[in-house]
VEXDREN-2710 file (C-alpha; in Angstrom, 1 decimal):
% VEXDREN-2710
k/r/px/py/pz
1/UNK/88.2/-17.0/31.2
2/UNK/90.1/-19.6/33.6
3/UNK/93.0/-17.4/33.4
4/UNK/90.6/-14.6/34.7
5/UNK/89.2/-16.6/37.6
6/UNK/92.4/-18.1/38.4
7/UNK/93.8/-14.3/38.9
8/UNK/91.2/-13.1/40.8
9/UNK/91.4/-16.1/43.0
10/UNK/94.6/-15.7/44.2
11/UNK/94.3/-11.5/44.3
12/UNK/91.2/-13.4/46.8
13/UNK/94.2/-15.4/48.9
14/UNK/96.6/-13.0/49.0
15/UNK/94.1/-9.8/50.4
16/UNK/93.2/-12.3/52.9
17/UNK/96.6/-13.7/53.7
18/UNK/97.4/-9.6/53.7
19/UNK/94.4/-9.1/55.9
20/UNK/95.5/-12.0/58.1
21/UNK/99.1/-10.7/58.5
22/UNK/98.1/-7.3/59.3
23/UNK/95.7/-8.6/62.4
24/UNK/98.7/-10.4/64.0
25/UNK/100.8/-7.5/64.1
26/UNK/98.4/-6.2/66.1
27/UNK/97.0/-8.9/68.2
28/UNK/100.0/-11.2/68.3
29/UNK/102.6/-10.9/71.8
30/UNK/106.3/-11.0/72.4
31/UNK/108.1/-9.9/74.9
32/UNK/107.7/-9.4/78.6
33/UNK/105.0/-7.1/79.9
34/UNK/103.1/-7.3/76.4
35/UNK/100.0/-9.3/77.0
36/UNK/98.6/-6.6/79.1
37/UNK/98.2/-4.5/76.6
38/UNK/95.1/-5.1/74.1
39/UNK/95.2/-5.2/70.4
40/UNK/92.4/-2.7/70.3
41/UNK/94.6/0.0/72.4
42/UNK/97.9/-1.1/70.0
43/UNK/95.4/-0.3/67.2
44/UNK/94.7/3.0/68.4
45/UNK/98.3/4.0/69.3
46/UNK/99.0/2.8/65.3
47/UNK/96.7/5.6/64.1
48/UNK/98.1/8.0/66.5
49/UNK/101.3/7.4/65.8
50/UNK/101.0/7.1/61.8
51/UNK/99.3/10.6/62.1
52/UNK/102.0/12.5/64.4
53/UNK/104.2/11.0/61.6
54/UNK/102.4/12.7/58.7
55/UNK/101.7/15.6/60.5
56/UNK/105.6/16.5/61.5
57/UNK/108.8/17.0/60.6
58/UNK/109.5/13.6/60.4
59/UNK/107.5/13.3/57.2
60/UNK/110.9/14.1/55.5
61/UNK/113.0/11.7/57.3
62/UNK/110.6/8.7/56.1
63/UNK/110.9/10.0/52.8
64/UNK/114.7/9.8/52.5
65/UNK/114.2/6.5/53.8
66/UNK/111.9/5.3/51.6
67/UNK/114.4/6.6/48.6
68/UNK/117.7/5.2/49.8
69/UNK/117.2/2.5/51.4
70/UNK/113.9/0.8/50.1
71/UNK/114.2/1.7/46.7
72/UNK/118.5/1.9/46.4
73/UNK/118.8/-0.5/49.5
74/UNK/122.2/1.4/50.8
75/UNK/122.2/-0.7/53.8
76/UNK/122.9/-3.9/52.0
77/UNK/125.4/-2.1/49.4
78/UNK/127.5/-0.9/52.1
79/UNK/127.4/-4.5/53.7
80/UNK/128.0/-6.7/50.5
81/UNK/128.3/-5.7/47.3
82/UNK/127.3/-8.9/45.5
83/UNK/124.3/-9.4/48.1
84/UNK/122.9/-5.8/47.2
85/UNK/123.6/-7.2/43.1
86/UNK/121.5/-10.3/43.8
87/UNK/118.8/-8.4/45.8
88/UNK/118.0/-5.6/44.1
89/UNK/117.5/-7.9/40.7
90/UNK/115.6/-10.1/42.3
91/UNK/113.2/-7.5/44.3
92/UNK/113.0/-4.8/41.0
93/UNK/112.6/-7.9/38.1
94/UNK/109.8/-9.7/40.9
95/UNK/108.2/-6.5/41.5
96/UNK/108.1/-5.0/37.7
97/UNK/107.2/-8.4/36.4
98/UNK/104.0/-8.8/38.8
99/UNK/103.1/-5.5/37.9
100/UNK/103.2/-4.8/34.8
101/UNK/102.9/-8.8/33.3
102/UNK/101.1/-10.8/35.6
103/UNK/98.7/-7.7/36.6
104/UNK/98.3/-6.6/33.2
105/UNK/94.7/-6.7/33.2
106/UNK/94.5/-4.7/36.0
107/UNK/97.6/-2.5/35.8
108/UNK/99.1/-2.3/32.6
109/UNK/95.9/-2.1/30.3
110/UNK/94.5/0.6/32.3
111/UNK/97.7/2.3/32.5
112/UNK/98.8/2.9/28.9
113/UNK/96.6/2.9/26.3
114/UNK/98.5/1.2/23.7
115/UNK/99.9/-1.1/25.7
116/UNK/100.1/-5.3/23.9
117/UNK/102.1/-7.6/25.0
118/UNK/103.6/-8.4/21.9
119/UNK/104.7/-4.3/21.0
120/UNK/107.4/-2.3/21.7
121/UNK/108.6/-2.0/24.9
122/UNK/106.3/-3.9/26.5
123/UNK/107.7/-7.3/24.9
124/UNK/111.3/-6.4/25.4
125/UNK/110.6/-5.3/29.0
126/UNK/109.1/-8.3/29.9
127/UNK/112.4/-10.3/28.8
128/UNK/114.4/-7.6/31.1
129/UNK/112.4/-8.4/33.9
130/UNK/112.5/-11.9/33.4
131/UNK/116.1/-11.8/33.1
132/UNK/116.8/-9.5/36.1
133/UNK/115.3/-11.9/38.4
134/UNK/117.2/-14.9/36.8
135/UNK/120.4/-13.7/37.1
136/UNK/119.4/-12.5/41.2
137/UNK/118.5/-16.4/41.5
138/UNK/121.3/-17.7/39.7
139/UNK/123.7/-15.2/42.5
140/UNK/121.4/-16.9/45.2
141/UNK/122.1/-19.7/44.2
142/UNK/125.6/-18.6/44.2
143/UNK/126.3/-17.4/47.2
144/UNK/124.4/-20.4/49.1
145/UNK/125.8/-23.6/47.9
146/UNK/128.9/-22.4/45.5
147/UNK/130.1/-19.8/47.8
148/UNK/129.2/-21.1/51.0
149/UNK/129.0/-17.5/52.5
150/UNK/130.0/-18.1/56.4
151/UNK/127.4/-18.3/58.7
152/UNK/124.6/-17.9/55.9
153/UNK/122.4/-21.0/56.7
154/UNK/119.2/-22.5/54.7
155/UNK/116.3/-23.2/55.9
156/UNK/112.8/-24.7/54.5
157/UNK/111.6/-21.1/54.0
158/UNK/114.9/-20.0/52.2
159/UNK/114.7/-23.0/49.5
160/UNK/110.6/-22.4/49.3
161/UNK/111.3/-18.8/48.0
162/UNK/114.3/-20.0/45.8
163/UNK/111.9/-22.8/44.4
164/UNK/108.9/-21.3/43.6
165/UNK/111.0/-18.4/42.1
166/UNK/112.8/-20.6/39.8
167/UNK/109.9/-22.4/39.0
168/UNK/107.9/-19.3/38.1
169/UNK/110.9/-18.4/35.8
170/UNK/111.8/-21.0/34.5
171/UNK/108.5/-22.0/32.9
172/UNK/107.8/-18.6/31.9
173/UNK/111.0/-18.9/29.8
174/UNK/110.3/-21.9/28.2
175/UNK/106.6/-21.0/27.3
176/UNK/107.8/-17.9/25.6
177/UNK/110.2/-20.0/23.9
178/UNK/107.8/-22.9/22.8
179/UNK/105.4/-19.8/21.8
180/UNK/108.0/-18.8/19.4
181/UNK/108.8/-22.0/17.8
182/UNK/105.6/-23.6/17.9
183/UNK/104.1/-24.0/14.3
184/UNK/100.7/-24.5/16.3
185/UNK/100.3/-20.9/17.6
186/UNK/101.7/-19.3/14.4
187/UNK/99.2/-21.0/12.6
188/UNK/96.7/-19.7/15.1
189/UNK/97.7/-16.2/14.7
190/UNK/97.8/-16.3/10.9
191/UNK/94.3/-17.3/10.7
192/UNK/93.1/-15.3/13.5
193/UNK/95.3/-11.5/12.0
194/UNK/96.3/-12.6/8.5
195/UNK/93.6/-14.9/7.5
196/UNK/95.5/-15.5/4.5
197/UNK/93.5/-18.2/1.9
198/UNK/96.7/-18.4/-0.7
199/UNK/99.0/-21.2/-0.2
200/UNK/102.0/-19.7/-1.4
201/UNK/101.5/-16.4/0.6
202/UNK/101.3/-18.4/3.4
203/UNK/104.1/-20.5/3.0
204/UNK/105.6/-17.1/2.2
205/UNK/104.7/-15.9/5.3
206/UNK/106.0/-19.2/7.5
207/UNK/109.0/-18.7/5.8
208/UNK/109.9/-15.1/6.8
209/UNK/108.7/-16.1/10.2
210/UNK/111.5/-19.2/10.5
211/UNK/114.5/-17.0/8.8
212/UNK/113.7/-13.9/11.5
213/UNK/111.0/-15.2/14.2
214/UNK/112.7/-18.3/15.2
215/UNK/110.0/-20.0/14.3
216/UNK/110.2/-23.8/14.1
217/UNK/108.8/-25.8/10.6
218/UNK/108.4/-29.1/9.5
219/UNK/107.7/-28.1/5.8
220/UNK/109.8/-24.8/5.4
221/UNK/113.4/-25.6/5.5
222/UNK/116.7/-23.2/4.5
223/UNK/117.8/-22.2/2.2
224/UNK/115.0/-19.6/1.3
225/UNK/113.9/-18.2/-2.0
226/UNK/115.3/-14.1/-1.3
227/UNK/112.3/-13.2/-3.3
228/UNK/109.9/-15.3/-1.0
229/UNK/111.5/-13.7/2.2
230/UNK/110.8/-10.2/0.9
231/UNK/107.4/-11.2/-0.2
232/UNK/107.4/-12.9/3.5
233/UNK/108.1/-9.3/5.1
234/UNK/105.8/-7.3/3.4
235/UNK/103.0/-9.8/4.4
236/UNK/103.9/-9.2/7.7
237/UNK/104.2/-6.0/7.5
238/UNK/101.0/-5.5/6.3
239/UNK/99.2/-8.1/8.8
240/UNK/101.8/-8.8/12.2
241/UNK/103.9/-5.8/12.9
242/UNK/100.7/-3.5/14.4
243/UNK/100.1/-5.9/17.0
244/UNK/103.9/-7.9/17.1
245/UNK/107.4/-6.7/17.3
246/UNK/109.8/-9.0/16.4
247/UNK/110.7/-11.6/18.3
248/UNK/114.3/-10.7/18.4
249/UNK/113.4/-7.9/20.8
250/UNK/112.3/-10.6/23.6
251/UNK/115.8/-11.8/23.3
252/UNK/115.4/-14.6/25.9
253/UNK/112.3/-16.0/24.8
254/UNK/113.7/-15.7/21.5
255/UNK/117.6/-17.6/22.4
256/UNK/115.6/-20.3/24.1
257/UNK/113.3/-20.7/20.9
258/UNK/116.4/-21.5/19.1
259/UNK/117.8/-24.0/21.3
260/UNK/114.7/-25.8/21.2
261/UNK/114.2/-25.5/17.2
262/UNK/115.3/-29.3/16.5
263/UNK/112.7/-30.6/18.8
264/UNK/110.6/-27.7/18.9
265/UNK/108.0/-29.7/16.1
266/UNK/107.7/-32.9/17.9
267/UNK/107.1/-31.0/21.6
268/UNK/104.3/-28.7/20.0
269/UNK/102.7/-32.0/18.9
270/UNK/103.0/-33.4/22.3
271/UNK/101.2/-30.2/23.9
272/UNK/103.5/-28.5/25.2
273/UNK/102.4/-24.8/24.5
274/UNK/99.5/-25.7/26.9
275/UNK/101.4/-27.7/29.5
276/UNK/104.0/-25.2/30.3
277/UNK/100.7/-22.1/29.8
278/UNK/99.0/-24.3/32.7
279/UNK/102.6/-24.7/35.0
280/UNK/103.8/-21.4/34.8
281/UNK/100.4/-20.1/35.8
282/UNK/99.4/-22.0/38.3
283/UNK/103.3/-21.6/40.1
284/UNK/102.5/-17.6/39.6
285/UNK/98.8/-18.1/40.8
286/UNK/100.2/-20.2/43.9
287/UNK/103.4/-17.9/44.2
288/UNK/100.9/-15.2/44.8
289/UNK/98.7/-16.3/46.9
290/UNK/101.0/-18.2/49.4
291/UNK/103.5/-14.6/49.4
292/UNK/101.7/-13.3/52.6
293/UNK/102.3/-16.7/54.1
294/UNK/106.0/-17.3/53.1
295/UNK/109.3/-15.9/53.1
296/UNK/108.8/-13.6/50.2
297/UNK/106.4/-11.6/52.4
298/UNK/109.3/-9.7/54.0
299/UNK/109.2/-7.7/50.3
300/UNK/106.4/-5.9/52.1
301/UNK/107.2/-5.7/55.6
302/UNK/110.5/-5.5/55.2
303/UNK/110.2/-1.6/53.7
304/UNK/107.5/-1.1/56.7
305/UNK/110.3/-2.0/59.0
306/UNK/113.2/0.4/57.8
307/UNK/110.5/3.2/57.9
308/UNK/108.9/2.6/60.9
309/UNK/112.6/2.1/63.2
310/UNK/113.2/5.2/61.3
311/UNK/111.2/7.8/62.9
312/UNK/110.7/5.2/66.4
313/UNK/112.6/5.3/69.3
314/UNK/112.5/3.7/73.1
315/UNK/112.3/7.2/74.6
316/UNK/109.4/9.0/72.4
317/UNK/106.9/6.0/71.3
318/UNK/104.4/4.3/73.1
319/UNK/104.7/0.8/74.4
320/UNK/102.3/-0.1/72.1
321/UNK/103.7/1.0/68.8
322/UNK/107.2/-0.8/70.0
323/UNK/105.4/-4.2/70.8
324/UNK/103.3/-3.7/67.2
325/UNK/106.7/-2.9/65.6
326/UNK/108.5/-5.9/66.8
327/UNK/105.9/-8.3/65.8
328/UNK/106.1/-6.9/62.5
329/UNK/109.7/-7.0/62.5
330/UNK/109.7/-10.9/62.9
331/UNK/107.8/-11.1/59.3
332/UNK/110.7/-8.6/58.1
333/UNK/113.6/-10.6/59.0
334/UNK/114.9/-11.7/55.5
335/UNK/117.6/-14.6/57.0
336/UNK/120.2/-12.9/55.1
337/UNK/122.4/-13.6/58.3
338/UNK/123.7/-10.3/58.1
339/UNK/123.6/-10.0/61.9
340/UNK/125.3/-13.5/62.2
341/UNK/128.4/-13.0/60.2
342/UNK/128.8/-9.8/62.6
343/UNK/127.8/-11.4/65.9
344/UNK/130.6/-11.8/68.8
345/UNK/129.5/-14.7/70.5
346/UNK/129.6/-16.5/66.7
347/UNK/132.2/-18.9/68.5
348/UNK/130.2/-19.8/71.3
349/UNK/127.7/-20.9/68.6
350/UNK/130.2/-23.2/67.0
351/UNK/131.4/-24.0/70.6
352/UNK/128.4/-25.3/71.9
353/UNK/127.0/-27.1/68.6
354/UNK/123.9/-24.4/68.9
355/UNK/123.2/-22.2/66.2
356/UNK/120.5/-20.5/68.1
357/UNK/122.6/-18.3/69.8
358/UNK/123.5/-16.7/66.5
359/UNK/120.6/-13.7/66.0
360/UNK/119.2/-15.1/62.7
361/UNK/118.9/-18.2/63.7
362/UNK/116.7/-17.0/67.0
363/UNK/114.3/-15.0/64.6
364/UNK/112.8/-17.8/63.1
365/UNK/112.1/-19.4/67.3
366/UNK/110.9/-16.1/67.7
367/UNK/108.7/-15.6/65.2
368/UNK/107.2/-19.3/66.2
369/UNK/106.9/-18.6/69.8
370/UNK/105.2/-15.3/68.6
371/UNK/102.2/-17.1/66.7
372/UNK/101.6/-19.4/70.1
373/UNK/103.6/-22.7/69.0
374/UNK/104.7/-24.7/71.3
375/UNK/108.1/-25.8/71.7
376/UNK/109.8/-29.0/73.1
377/UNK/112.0/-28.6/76.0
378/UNK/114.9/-29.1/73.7
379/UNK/113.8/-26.6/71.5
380/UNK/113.3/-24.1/74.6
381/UNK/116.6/-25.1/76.3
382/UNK/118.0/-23.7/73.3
383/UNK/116.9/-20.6/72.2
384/UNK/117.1/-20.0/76.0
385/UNK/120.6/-20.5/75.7
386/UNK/121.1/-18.7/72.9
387/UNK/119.6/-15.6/74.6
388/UNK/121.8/-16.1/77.7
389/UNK/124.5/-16.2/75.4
390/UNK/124.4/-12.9/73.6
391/UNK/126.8/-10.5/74.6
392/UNK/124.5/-7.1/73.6
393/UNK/127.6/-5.8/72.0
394/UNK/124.8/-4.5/69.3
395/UNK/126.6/-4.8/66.1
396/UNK/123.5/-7.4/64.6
397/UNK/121.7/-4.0/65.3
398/UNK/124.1/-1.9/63.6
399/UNK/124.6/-3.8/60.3
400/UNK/120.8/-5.3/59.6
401/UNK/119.8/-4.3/56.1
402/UNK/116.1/-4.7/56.9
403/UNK/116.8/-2.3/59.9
404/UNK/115.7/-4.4/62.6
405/UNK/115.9/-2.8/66.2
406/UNK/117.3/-6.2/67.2
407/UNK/119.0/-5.0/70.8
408/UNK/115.1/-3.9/71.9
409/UNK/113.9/-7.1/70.7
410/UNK/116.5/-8.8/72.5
411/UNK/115.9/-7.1/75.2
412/UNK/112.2/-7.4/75.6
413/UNK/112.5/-11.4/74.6
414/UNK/114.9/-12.0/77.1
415/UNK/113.2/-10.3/79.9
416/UNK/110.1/-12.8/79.0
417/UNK/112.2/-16.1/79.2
418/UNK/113.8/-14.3/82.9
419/UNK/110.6/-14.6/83.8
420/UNK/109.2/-17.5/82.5
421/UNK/112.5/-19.7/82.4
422/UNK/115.0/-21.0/84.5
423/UNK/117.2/-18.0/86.1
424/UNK/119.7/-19.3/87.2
425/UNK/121.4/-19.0/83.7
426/UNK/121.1/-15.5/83.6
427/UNK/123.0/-14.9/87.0
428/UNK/126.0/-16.7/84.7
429/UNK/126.0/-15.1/81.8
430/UNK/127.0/-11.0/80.4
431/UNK/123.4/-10.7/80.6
432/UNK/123.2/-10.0/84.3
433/UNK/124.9/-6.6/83.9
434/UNK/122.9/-5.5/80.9
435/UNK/119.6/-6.5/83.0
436/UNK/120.7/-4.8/85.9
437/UNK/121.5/-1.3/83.6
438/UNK/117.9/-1.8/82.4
439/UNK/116.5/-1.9/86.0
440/UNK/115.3/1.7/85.3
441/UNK/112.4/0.2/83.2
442/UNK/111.0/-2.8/85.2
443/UNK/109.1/-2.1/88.4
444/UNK/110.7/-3.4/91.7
445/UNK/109.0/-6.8/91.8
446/UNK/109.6/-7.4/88.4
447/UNK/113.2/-6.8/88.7
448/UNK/114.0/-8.8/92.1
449/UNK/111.4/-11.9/91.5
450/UNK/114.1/-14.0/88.9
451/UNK/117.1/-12.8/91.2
452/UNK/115.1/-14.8/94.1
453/UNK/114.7/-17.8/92.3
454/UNK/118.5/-17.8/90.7
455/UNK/119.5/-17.1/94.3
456/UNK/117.6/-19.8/95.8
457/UNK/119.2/-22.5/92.7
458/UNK/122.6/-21.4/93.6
459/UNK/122.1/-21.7/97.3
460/UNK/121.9/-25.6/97.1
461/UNK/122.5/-27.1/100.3
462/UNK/123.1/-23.6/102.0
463/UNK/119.3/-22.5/101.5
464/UNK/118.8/-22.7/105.1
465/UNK/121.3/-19.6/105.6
466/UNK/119.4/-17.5/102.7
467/UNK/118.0/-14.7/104.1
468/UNK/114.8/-14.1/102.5
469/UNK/114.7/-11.0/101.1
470/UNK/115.9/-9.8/97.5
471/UNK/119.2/-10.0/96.3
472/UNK/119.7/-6.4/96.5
473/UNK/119.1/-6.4/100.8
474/UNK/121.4/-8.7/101.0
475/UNK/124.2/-7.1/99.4
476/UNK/123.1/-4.2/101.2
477/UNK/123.1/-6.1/104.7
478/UNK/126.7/-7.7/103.3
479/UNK/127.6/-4.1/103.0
480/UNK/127.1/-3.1/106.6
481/UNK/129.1/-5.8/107.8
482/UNK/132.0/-4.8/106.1
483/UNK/132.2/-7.0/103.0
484/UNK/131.9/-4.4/100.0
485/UNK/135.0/-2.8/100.2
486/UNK/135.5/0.8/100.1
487/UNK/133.5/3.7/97.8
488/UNK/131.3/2.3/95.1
489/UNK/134.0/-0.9/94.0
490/UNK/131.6/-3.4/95.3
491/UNK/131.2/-7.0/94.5
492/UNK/127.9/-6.3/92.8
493/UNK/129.5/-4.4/89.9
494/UNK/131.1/-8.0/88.7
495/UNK/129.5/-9.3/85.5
496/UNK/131.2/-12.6/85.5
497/UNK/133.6/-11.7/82.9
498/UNK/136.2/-14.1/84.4
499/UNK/139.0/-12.1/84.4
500/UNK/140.1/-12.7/87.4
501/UNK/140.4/-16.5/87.3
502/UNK/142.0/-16.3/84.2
503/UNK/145.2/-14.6/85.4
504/UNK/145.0/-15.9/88.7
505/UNK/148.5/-18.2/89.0
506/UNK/147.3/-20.3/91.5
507/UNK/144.0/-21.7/89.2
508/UNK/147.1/-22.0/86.6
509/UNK/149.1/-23.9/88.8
510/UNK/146.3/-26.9/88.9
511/UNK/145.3/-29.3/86.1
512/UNK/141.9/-29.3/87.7
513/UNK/141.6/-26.4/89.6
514/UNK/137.9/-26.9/89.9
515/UNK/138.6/-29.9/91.8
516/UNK/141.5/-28.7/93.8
517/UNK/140.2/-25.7/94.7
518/UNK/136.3/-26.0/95.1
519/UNK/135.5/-22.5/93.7
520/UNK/137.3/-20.4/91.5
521/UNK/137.9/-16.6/91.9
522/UNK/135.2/-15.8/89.7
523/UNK/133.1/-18.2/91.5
524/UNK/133.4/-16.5/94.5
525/UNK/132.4/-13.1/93.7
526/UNK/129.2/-15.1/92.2
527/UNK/128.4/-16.3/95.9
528/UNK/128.6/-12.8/96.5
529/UNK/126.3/-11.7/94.3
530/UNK/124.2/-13.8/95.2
531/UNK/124.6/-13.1/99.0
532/UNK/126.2/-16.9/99.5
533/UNK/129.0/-15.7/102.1
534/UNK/129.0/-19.0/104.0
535/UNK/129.3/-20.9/101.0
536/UNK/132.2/-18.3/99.5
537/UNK/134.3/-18.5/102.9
538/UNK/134.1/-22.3/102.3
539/UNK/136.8/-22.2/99.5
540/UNK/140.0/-23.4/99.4
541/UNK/140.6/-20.8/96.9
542/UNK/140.8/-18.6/100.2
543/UNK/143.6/-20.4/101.8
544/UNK/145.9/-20.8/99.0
545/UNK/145.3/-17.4/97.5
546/UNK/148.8/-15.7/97.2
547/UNK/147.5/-12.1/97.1
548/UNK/149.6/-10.8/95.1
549/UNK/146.5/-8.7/93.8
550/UNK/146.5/-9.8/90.0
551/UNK/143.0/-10.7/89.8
552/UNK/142.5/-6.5/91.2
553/UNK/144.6/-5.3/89.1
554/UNK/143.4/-6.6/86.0
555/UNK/139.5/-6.1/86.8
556/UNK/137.9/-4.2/83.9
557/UNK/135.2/-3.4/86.8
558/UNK/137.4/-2.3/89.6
559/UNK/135.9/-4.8/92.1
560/UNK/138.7/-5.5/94.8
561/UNK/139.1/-9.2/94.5
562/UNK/142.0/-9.5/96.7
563/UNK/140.7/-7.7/99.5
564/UNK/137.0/-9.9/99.3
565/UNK/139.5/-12.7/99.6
566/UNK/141.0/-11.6/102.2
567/UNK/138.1/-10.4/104.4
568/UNK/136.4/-14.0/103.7
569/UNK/139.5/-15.4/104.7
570/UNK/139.3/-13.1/108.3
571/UNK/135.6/-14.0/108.9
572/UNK/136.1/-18.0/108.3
573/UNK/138.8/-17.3/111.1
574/UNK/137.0/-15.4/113.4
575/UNK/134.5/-18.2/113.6
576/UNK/136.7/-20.8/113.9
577/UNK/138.1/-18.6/117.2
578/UNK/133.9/-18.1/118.5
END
């Protein structure tokens, strides 16, 4: 009866916490441009969308999906062997084990019709299951602290999932064992199957029981009678084996009831048949209802995510369904760090002492921004930096086993802190050209309203001279005057890759060339970016530039370094002769 309330309890918690997650992937925000949109029009776009699915071609395309990589998980085999191992164990023994043991009233019972726990191959099943999952853990376990996979980093959530796992486990293991051995609950089922009055057919019984059950006795020692173990077996043939296999069969249960057999006596005085019954249901009862809340609640969106990036795209699907999808991808993320072991500015994270700028790290910021939290301005300088700092070469995209569109969320996340944030960061970083290629998809004033306020932060002490319209007049006023070059090789197709300072012999020729020179190549064509001409042509850089034209040569970009240089170095003249 507890058992029953218990269960239906935490079925209560977890349709709720289900309920719960469900309503923030609709109502939750993330992302620039997405609070305008209401969670009753993302709800209607979901239904849309989820019927054009079912209603298409692309029926199929979810279905192969579904089969290779939710159920098979190809993704992760092709990424790491022993990952897919530890997953797939883990995911198939949780899932098989809630089913068909911790659900069996619901499930199991109504399922099969002969179905006991104690028969044939429900018992040995059980043990598989079991022992599926341990050995996943015991690989987690592994791989995290033996291992030390690089990059792979653990956080509160990561040891919650390992801990409630193992407790889960773990108990379970030693009931079965203590329900083996224990003298208690054979006595219990003799009366309650056998209800056997003889002494000797009892003892008979016991006996059989410790030679071939593993059951534990303080009166029935070896060696046994041969007679009285034959008599033994056909007493329990006659009242145990319709409604119990042997115990061999649930060969864990039945190796740990051996290793406990010389104190197996004293601990079923002591209780402990009930305590570990009350610990390993309660950790499954709690397990259960805390899943939609935790970690473990990417085993669900997780399969949502690889279907739904399946048959989504930027081009075809409505705003809506994007902005739904990446809310839901947050909850999907399993922290593998998949996407970290692959990301290319991995060095700038070690660099700077900031593991936010590694993608799986940012997730779990995301995810909290997502839900409203607010964060310190340490916390926000950051993750801000860690967005800065991505180089959108895509691979986290590429390689996430969960199949996380993370270049979109990027994308859309970044846009928000552009906004939001400080821009002067973005004017610095590789970011700059992949905003500028997504211009396309941000209305005018959306685009040009960070690019004034990055401007005016650069401008310092020359914001008098600032002309004030956007950043894109003025370099189209600077190219009237002559200071674009020639064509389309214009100073605004630099993305601050610092090439050109790099191989310039003259910044080589200084131990601080900062110092000595004021501004460095690459410094330069930032002023002119940002439409600071005066304080470009107020370099030294300018007058001790050799031009021999390596910085133009060896631009990925084609921008004609040299000649800017040289044209600066003609208008600083010219006004010097006025």
């Amino acid at each position: 009866m507890v058992f029953d309330v218990l269960l239906y309890i935490s079925l209560g918690i977890f349709s709720l916490g289900l309920m719960f997650k469900l309503f923030t992937w609709f109502s939750r925000k993330i992302g620039f441009g997405a609070e305008a949109i209401a969670t009753s029009e993302r709800l209607v776009a979901a239904v849309k969308g989820i019927a054009g699915i079912i209603f298409s071609l692309k029926l199929f395309t979810l279905i192969k999906v579904f089969i290779i990589d939710v159920i098979f998980q190809i993704r992760t085999l092709k990424d790491d062997p022993l990952r897919w191992l530890m997953h797939i164990l883990i995911y198939w023994g949780f899932m098989l084990l809630l089913f068909m043991h911790a659900l069996e009233a619901i499930i199991s019972e109504n399922i099969f019709n002969d179905y006991y726990s104690t028969l044939n191959p429900y018992l040995f099943l059980r043990d598989l299951f079991g022992a599926m999952v341990v050995a996943g853990l015991l690989i987690a376990v592994f791989r995290r602290f033996v291992f030390k996979v690089p990059r792979l980093k653990t956080n509160a959530m990561d040891q919650y999932a390992i801990i409630i796992l193992a407790v889960i486990m773990v108990s379970g293991l030693l009931l079965e064992g203590m329900k083996i051995a224990s003298p208690t609950v054979f006595g219990d089922m003799q009366e309650e199957y056998a209800a056997l009055d003889d002494e000797s057919d009892i003892q008979a019984l016991e006996s059989f029981w410790v030679k071939e059950n593993g059951l534990a006795s303080a009166t029935v020692k070896e060696p046994f009678d041969p007679e009285m173990i034959e008599f033994g077996r056909g007493l329990n043939e006659d009242y145990c084996a319709e409604c119990h296999a042997s115990n061999k069969w649930a060969f864990t249960g039945y190796a740990t009831a051996k290793l406990l057999n010389p104190v197996a006596v004293g601990l079923d005085h002591a209780g402990a048949v009930n305590f570990l019954w009350y610990l390993h249901f309660l950790a499954c009862f709690l397990g259960l209802a805390y899943l939609p809340f935790s970690k473990m609640f990417h085993i669900i969106a997780t399969p949502v995510s690889l279907l739904s990036n399946s048959v989504m795209s930027k081009e075809t699907s409505r705003r809506e369904n994007i902005i739904t999808r990446q809310i839901m991808e947050l909850d999907a993320c399993t922290h593998c760090s998949t996407c970290s072991r692959y990301c290319s500015a991995m060095m700038a994270s070690e660099a700077r002492g900031n593991p936010y700028i590694l993608p799986s790290e940012k997730m779990a910021v995301l995810k909290s921004l997502a839900s409203g939290k607010k964060l310190s301005q340490a916390q926000r300088g950051v993750i801000v930096e860690g967005v800065y700092l991505c180089t959108n070469c895509d691979r986290c995209t590429v390689v996430c086993p969960s199949g996380i569109n993370l270049r979109e969320l990027w994308l859309s996340v970044r846009e928000e802190l552009v906004q939001k944030e400080g821009a002067e960061p973005m004017m610095l970083s590789p970011f700059s050209l992949v905003r500028g290629l997504n211009r396309k998809n941000l209305q005018k004033e959306v685009y040009t309203n960070p690019l004034r306020k990055a401007q005016q932060a650069l401008a310092g002490e020359f914001d008098s001279i600032i002309n004030p319209g956007s950043l894109l007049d003025l370099q189209k006023e600077a190219g009237k005057k002559g200071l674009t070059g020639s064509g389309d090789n214009t100073f605004a197709g630099c993305f601050g890759c610092q090439t050109c300072t790099t191989v310039c012999p003259v910044v080589k020729n200084y131990e601080n060339p900062m110092e000595s020179l004021g501004l460095l190549p690459h410094q330069i064509m930032y002023c002119l970016g940002s439409g600071l001409k005066e304080a470009a042509s107020g370099a030294r850089m300018l007058w001790v530039c050799l031009t021999c034209y390596q910085c133009q040569e060896h631009c990925p970009q084609q921008v004609k370094v040299t000649d800017f240089l040289y044209e600066l170095k003609n208008m600083a003249v010219q006004k010097l002769e006025n």
